[in-house]
C-alpha positions, 0 to 999 in steps of 0.5 A: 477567495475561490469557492467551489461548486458543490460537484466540486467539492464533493469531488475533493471529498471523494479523492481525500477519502480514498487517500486515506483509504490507501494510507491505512491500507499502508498502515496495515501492512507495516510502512511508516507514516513517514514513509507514506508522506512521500507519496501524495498520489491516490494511484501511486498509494494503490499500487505500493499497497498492491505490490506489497500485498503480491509480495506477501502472497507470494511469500505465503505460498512459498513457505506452504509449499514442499520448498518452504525451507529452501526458500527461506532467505528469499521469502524473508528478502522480498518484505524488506522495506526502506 
């Protein structure tokens, strides 16, 4: 059995902790465990959080703004998950 130095090792500690930092990022904007088990890259977790939040601000400030009405359907298109 392998043992890892302790740089190593707090390395590992420090890639799981920002896994799980973006899991629950996920978590709070609505996707699925079962979802977030598909991915397994800390950087791909990032960016599906990113473009989920852009998607909502941009919903956001089309439905505060003097089309709101008229873009309702588009805003409502744009959350759909899965």
């Amino acid at each position: 059995m392998t043992t890892l130095s302790k740089k190593e090792e707090e390395q590992r500690r420090q890639r799981q902790a920002k896994k799980g930092y973006w899991q629950n990022e996920l978590h709070s904007l609505g996707i699925t465990s079962k979802q977030k088990k598909e991915i397994n890259d800390e950087e791909e977790l990032e960016n599906l959080a990113d473009f989920i939040k852009q998607a909502m601000f941009q919903d956001y400030k089309i439905a505060y703004s003097e089309k709101g009405n008229a873009h309702k359907e588009e805003a409502l298109s744009t959350v759909t998950i899965g």
